[in-house]
N, C-alpha and C positions, 0 to 999 in steps of 0.2 A: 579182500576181506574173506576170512572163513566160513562156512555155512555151520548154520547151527542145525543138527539132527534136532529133529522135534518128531515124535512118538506121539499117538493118539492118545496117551495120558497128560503129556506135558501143555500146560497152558502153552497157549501161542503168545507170541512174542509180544511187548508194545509198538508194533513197526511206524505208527503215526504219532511221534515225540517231537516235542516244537523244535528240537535244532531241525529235522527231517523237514518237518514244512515250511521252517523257514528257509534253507537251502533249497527247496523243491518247488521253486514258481510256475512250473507248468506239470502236466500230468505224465510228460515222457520223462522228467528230472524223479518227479514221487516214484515211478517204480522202477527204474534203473535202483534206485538207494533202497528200493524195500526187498528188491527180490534178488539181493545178492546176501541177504539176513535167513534166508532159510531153505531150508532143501526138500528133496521130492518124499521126506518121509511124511507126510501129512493124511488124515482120515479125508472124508469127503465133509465132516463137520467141521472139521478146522481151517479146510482150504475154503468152504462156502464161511467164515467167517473172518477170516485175515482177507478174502479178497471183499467180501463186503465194506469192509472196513477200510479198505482203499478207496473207493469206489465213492463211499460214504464220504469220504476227506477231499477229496476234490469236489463236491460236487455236484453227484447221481443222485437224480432223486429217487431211483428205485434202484439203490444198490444190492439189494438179498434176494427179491426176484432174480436179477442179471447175471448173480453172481450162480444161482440155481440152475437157471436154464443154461449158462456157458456149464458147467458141468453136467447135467443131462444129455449136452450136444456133443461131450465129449467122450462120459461113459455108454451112450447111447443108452439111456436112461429113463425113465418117466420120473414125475417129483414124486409118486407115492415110491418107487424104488430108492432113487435120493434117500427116501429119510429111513426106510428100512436097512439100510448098509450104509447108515450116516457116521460107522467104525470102521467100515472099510477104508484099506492104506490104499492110496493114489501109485498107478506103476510111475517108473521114470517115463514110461511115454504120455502117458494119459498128463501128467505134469507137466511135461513140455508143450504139449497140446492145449490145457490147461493156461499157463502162462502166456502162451502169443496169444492167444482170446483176450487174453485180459488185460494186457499192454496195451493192443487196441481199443479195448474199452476205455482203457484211461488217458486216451486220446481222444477219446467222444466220438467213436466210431460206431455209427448207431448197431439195436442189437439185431436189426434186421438184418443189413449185409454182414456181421459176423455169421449169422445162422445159415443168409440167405432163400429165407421163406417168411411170409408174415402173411396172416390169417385176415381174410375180408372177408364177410357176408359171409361165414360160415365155412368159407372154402380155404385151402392153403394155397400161398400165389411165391411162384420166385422172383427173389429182388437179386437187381444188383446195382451198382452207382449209375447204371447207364439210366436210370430212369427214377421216380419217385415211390418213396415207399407207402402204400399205399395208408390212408389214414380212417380212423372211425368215423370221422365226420362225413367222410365224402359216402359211406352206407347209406346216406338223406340222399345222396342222387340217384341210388340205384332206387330207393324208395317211392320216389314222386315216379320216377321212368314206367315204373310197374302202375303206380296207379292211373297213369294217364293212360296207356297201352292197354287197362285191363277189359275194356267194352273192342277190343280191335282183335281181327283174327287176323293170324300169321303177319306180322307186325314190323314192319323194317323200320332198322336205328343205325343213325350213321352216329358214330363212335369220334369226335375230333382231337386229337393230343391223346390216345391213347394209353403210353406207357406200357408196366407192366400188360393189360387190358382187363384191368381188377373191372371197371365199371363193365362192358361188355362180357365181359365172360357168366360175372353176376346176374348181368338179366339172363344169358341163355339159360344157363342153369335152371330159374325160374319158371321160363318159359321154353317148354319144346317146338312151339310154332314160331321160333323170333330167328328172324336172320338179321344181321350185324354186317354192315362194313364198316372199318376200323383204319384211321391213319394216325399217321405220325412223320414228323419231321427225322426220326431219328433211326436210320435202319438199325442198329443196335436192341433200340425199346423193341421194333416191331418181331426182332428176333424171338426177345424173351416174350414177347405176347403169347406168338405162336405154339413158343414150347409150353407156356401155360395153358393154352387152347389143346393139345393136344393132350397134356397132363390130364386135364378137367374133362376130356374126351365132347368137348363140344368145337373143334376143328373142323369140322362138316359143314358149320353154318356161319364161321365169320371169315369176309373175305379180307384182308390186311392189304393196306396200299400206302406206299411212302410220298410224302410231300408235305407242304405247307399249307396249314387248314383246308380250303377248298379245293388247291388246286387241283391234286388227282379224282377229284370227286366227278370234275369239270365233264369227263366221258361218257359218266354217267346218264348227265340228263340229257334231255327229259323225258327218256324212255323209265328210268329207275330211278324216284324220287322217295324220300323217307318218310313214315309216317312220325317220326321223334329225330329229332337232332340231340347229341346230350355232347356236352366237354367240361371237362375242368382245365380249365390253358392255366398257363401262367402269369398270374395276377399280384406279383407282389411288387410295390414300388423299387424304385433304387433306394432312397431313402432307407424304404423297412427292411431290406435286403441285407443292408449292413449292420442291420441293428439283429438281426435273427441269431441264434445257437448256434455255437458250432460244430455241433451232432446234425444239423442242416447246412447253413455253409459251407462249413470243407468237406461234405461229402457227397451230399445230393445235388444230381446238375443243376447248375442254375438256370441253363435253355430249357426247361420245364419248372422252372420258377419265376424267373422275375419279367416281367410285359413289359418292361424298356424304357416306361415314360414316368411321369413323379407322381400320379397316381393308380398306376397299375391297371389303366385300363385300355389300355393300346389293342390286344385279342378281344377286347368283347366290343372294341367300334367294328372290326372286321367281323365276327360274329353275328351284331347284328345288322349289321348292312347287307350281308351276303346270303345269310341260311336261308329266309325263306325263298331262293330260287332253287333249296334241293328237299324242301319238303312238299308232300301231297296239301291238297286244300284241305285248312283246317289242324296242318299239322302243328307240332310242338316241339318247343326248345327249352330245353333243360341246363341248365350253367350251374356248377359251383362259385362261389364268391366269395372274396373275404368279409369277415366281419364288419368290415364299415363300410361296404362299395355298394349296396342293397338299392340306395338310393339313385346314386352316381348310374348304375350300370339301366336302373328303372327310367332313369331319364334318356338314356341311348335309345329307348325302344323305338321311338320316332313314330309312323305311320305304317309301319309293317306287322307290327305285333298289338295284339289286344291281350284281356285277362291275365293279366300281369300278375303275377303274387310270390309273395317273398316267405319260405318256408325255415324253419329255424333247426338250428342241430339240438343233441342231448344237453348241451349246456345252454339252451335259449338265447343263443347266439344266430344272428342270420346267417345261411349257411349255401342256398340254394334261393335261385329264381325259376320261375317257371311261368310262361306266355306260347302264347298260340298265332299261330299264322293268320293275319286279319286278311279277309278273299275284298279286294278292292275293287268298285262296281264300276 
């Protein structure tokens, strides 16, 4: 098929026409058929609205944002730039660059690993599939972490399922007196932790250890005990695993998603069975949770934890638990 030259004068095409989406049942059929309809002559307002418009048709629910920041990532750009040279013609590279962004987009490739940075707690953190992208909700853990820590000087947190290490790096930031050890199952995550820790120039004070929740923690005691335990594991059922998006199943690991049993709580019976032999008397455990497990995981607590309380995210959804080490007489 020929390309149509299209000029920042000329309306853009109709590229989303019911024969199009009727032939195009998935998202790599829709833009194979639309982006062989037009060439790299395009402004930066026409290519943010023909790819919105893709985006839109499959979809995205924030296709003009996505469509904004994949070209700001490609002109190296700010959005007030964006819209002051929203006439400027795209080169053929910046188009080709342009286009594999957005292929992948329409494959539900979240926008974090196209970019490869998303912003927690006010900091920028690198993502990649190796680990999970970090979310606004999980800022409620860093939130309680600090309040419970904030009567404690020079303060240690052991970090469980780290990832990125969006939640430890958070508190350091915060705190200049907090040291951090940090594991992970996944030498990959604890790669990019690291590189995030030294991005974030707080690498001085967290120590990174690979294994499966306690185990490396195990040399530790009981010379070096925490005053906070904090994790977000993996808590999603099998069941709700297959039911999730596919901007989360085909691309975020699932060994940092799903806890392996039918209600998702297989990591917090280890959790709370085992933490308070790596916390100081009186210390505390900080869990992220999902929206229905508040109860479920409040009943695990057994005879080890008191003060139990269930803290909510911005949509008044339960979102974090928090309990303290009961000193048994």
């Amino acid at each position: 098929m020929a390309n149509i030259m299209v000029s920042s004068q000329t309306p853009i095409p109709n590229m989303i026409d019911s024969t199009a989406l009727t032939v195009a049942n998935d998202a790599q059929s829709l833009a194979s058929l639309s982006l062989n309809k037009i060439s790299s002559a395009l402004s930066i307002a026409l290519a943010h609205k023909y790819g919105a418009q893709l985006l839109g048709a499959i979809g995205i629910d924030t296709p003009e944002l996505d469509m904004r920041l994949m070209l700001a990532q490609v002109l190296n750009y700010s959005e007030l730039n964006l819209f002051l040279n929203r006439e400027q013609l795209l080169t053929q590279v910046q188009w080709e660059e342009l286009m594999a962004l957005l292929k992948r987009r329409l494959c539900f490739e979240p926008m974090a690993y196209l970019s490869g940075v998303k912003e927690f707690f006010g900091h920028e953190f690198h993502v990649s599939p190796d680990c999970l992208i970090p979310r606004p909700d999980t800022e409620c853990v860093v939130e309680q972490c600090l309040k419970l820590l904030a009567d404690i000087k020079e303060p240690r947190v052991f970090d469980i399922a780290t990832g990125s290490g969006a939640i430890s790096i958070a508190l350091l930031k915060e705190r200049a007196d907090l040291f951090v050890v940090a594991s992970d199952l996944s030498p990959q995550a604890l790669s990019l932790a690291s590189h995030n820790a030294q991005k974030l120039e707080v690498l001085s004070r967290i120590n990174l250890i690979q294994g499966d929740l306690f185990e490396p923690f195990k040399k530790l005691k009981p010379s070096f005990l925490a005053h906070l335990i904090v994790s977000n594991p993996p808590y999603i059922s099998l069941a709700d695993y297959e039911s999730l998006s596919s901007e989360v199943k085909n691309y975020e690991p699932a060994l940092a998603l799903v806890a392996g049993d039918e209600q998702g709580l297989a990591f917090y019976r280890r959790l709370l069975g085992e933490a308070h032999e790596y916390l100081l008397p009186h210390g505390f455990l900080v869990l992220e949770i999902g929206f229905d497990q508040s109860h479920m995981v409040a009943d695990l607590a057994g005879d080890f934890w008191h003060n139990i309380t269930i803290h909510h995210d911005l949509a008044h959804r339960p979102r974090v638990i928090t309990m303290q080490k009961k000193e048994r007489i």
